[in-house]
VOZA-705973 format. One record per residue (C-alpha): residue number from 1; x, y, z. Coordinates in steps of 0.02 Angstrom, whole numbers, plus 32768, in hexadecimal, padded with zeros to 4 digits. Each point is the difference from the previous one (the first is absolute). Example, Ala and Ser with C-alpha at 12.3 -4.5 7.8 and 13.67 -1.06 7.14 Angstrom:
node nr->1; px->8267; py->7F1F; pz->8186
node nr->2; px->8045; py->80AC; pz->7FDF
***
This chain:
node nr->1; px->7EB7; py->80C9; pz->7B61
node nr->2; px->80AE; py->7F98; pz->7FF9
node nr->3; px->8047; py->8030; pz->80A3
node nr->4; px->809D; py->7F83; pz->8011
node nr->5; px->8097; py->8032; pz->8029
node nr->6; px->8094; py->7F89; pz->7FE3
node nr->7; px->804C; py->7FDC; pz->8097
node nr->8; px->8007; py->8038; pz->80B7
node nr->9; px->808B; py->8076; pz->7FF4
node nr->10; px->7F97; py->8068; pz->7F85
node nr->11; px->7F55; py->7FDD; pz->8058
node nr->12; px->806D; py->8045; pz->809C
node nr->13; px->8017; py->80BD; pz->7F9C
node nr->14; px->7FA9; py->80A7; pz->8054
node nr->15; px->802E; py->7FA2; pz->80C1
node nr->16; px->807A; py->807F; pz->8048
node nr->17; px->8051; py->801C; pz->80AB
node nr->18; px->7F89; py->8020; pz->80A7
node nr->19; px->7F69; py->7FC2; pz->7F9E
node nr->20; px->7F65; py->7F94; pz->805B
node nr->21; px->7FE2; py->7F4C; pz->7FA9
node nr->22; px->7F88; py->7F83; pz->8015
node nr->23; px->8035; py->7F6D; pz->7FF6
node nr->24; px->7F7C; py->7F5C; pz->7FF5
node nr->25; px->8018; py->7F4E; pz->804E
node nr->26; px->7FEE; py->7F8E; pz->80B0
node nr->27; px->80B3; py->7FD3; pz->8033
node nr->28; px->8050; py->7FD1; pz->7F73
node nr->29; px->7F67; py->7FC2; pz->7F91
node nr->30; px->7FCE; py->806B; pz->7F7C
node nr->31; px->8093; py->8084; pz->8015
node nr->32; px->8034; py->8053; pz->7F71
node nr->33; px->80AB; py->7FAA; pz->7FFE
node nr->34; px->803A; py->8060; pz->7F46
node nr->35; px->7FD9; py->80A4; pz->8036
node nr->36; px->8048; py->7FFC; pz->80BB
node nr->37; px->80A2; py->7FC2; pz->7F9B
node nr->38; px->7FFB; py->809F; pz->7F88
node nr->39; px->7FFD; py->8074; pz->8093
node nr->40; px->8092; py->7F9F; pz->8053
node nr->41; px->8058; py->8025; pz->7F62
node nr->42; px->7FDB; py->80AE; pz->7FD6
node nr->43; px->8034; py->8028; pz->80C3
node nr->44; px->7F66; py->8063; pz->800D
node nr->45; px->7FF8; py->804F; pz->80C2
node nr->46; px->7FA6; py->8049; pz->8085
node nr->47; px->7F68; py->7F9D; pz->7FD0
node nr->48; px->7F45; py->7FE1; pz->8061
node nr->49; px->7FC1; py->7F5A; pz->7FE3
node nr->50; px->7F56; py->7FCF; pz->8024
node nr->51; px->8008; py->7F43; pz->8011
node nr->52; px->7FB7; py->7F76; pz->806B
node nr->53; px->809B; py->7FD4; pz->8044
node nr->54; px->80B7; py->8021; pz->7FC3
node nr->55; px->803B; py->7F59; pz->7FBB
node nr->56; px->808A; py->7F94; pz->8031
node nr->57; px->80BD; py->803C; pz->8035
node nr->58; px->8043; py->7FB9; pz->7F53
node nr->59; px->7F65; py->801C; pz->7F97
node nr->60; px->7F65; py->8074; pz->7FE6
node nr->61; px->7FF5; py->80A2; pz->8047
node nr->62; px->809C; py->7FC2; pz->8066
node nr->63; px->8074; py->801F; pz->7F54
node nr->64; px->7FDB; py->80B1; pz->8019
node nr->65; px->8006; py->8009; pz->80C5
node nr->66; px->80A8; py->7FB5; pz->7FDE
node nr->67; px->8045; py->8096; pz->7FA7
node nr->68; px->7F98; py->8086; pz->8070
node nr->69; px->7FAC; py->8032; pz->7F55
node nr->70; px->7F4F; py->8008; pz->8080
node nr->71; px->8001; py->8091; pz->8075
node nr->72; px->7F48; py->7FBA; pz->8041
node nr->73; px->7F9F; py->7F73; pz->8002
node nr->74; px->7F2D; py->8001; pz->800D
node nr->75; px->7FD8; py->7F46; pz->8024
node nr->76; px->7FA6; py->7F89; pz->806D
node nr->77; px->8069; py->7F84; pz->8022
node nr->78; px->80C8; py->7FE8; pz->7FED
node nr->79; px->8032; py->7F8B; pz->808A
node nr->80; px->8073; py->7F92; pz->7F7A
node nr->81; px->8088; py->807D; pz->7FCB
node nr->82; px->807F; py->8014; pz->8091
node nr->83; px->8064; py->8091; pz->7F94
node nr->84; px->7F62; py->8065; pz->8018
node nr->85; px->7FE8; py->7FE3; pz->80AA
node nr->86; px->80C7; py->8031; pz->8021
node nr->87; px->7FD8; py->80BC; pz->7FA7
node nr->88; px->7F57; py->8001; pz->8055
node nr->89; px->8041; py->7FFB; pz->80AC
node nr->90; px->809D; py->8061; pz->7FC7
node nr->91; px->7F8E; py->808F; pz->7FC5
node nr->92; px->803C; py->7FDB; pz->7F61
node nr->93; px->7F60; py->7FF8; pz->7FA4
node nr->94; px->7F5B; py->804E; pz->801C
node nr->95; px->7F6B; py->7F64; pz->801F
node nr->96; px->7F4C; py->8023; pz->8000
node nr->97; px->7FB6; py->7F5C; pz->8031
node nr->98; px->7F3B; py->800C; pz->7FC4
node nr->99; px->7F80; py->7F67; pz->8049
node nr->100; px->7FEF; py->7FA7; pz->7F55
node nr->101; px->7F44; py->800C; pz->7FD3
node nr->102; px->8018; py->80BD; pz->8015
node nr->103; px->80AF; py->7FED; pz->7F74
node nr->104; px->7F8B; py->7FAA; pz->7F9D
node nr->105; px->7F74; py->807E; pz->800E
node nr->106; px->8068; py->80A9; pz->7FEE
node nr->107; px->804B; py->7FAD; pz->7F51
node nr->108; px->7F57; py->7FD3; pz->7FCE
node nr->109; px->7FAD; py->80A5; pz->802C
node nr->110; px->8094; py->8062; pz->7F94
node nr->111; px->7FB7; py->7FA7; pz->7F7D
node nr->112; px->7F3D; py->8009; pz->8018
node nr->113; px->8033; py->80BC; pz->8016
node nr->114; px->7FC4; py->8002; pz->80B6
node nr->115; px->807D; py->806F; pz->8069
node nr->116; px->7FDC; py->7FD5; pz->80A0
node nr->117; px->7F91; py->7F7E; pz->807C
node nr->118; px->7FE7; py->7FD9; pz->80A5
node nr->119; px->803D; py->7F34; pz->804C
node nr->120; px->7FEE; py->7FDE; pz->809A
node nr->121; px->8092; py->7F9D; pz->7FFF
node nr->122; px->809E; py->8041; pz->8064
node nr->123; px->7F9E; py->8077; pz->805B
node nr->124; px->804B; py->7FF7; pz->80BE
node nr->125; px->80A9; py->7FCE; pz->7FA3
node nr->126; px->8088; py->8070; pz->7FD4
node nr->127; px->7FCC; py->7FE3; pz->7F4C
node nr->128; px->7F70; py->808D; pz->802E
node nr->129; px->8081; py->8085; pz->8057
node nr->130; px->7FDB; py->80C0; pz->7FB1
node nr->131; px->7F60; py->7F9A; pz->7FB9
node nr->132; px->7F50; py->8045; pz->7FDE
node nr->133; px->7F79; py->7FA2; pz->8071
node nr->134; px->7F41; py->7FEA; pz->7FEB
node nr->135; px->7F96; py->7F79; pz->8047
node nr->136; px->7F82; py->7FA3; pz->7F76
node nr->137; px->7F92; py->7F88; pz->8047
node nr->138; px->8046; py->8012; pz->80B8
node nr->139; px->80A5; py->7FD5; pz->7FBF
node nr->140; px->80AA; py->8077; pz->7FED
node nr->141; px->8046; py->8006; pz->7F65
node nr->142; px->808A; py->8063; pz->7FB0
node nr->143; px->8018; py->804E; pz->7F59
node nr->144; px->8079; py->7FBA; pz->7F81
node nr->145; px->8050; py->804C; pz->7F70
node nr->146; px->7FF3; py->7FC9; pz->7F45
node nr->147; px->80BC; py->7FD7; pz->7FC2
node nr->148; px->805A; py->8060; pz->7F93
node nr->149; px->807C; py->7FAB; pz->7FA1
node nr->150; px->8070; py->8046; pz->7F5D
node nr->151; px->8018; py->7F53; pz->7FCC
node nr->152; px->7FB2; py->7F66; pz->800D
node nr->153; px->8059; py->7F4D; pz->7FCF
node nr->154; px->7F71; py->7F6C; pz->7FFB
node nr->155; px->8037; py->7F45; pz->7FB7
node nr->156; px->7F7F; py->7F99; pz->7FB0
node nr->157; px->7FF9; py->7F5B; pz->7FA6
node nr->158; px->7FB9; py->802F; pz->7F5B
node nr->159; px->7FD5; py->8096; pz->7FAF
node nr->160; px->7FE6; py->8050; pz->7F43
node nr->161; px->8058; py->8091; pz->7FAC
node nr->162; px->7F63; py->8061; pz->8035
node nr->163; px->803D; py->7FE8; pz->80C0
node nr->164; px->7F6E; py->7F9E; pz->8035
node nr->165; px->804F; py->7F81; pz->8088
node nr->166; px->7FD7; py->7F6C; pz->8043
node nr->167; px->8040; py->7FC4; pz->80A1
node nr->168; px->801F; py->7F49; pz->8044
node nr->169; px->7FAD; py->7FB5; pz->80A7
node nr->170; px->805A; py->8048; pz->80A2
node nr->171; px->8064; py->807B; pz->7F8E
node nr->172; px->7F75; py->8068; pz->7FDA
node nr->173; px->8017; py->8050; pz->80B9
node nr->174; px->8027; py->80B4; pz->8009
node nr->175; px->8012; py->801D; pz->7F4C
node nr->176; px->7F56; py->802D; pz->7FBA
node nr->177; px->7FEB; py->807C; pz->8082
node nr->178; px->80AF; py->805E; pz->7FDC
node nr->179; px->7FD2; py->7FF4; pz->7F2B
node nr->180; px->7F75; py->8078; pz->802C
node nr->181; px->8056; py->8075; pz->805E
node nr->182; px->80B8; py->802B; pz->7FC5
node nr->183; px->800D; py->8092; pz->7F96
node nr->184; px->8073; py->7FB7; pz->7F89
node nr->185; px->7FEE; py->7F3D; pz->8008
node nr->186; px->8061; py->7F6E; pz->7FB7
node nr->187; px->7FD3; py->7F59; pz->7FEC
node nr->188; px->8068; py->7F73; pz->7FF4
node nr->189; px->7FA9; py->7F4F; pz->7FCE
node nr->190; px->805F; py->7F49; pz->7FDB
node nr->191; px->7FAD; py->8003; pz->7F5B
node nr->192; px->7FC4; py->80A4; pz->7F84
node nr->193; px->7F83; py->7FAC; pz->7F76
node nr->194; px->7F97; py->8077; pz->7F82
node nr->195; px->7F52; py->8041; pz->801F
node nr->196; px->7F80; py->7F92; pz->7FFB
node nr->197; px->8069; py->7F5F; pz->8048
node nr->198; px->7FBF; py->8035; pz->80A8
node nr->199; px->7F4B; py->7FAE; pz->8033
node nr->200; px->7FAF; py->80B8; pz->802B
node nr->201; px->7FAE; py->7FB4; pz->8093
node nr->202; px->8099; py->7FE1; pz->8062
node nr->203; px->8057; py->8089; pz->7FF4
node nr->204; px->8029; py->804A; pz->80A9
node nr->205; px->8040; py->80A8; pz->7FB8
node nr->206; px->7FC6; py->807C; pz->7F7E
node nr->207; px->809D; py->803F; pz->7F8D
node nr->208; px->7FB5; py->80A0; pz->8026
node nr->209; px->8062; py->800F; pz->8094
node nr->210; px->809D; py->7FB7; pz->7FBE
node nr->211; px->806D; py->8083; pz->7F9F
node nr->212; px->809A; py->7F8C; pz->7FE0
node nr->213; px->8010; py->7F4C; pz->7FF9
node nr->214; px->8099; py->7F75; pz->7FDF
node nr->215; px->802E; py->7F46; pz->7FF8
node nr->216; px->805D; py->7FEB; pz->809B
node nr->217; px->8092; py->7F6C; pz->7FF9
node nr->218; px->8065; py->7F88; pz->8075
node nr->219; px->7F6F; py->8009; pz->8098
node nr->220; px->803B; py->7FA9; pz->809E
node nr->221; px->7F58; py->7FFB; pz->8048
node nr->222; px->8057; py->7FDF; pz->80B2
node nr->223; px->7FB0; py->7FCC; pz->809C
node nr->224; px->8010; py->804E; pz->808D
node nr->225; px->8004; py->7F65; pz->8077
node nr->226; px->7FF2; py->7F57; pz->7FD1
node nr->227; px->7FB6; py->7F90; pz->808E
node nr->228; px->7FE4; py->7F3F; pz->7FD2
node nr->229; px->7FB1; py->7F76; pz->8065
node nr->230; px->8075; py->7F7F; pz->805A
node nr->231; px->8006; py->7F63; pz->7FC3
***
């Protein structure tokens, strides 16, 4: 099933105002650079985004912070972007900060079709407040909530017509997890090839969870912060 779309802006169509996205990458690797720009452009607002972290003040997630097209942010970690700590502590915009391995878990249980679990982790923490409790093992742990996201926005390296993706090293990240679980999700890769050019082995996701799929262009592939030794 050819499932390409031709560009971002179209991949982009169906995402409407006060929607919930997922949104894959670590920092700025593997974000899905094409797609963030489409929303910038189609001034799409009041939107949940369930990311790792919310980019960069002049890039990422930060594009759309910028314009106050996010009314709430899910994430784990967002100490880099000074605009959203400003409408943070201005009440601006609503934050639910989530211990990572439990982000990571909640995406991938949306997709495994597992609504809830128990973690121990952030029990004791305000991250458990209104929580359910029950001890396993002598231990406390609280229940966690699959995701539920309208949208979700994974980059990849390669991938076919068919949607099946493959991702490179470190940018593999949160993306997997988020293919599985969007309702709706769209996949842009650095190169689209035909069926069959893909070694079957590596593929890291089945099209079957990709409905619409594009050739991104012009990727900055930024780093976040550049540290070299001293010579």
């Amino acid at each position: 099933m050819d499932k390409r779309v031709k560009n971002a802006a179209e991949a982009i169509e169906g995402i409407t105002d006060n929607m919930t996205l997922m949104l894959g990458g670590f920092g700025l690797c593997g974000i899905p650079e094409n797609c963030i720009s489409a929303l910038v452009a189609a001034n799409i607002k009041g939107l949940t985004c369930i990311s790792n972290n919310a980019g960069v003040d002049d890039f990422g997630l930060g594009l759309l912070l910028q314009k106050r097209q996010i009314k709430k942010m899910i994430s784990s970690y967002v100490g880099e972007n000074d605009e959203f700590e400003r409408q943070m502590l201005s009440g601006e915009l609503e934050v639910d900060l989530i211990p990572q391995g439990s982000l990571a878990e909640r995406c991938r249980a949306a997709g495994a079709g597992i609504p809830a679990f128990f973690t121990p982790a952030g029990y004791g923490t305000e991250v458990a407040a209104g929580k359910e409790v029950r001890w396993f093992n002598g231990k406390p742990h609280i229940l966690e909530h699959a995701f539920h996201a309208d949208f979700a926005l994974v980059k990849a390296w390669k991938g076919d017509k068919n949607g099946n993706l493959i991702y490179k090293g470190t940018a593999r990240n949160f993306n997997p997890a988020m293919a599985m679980a969007g309702k709706i999700t769209i996949a842009e890769v650095e190169h689209l090839v035909e069926p069959g050019e893909l070694d079957p082995n590596e593929i890291h996701t089945p099209g079957v969870f990709i409905q619409r799929i594009f050739e991104g262009v012009n990727y900055e592939k930024r780093i976040e912060q550049r540290t070299v030794r001293e010579r």
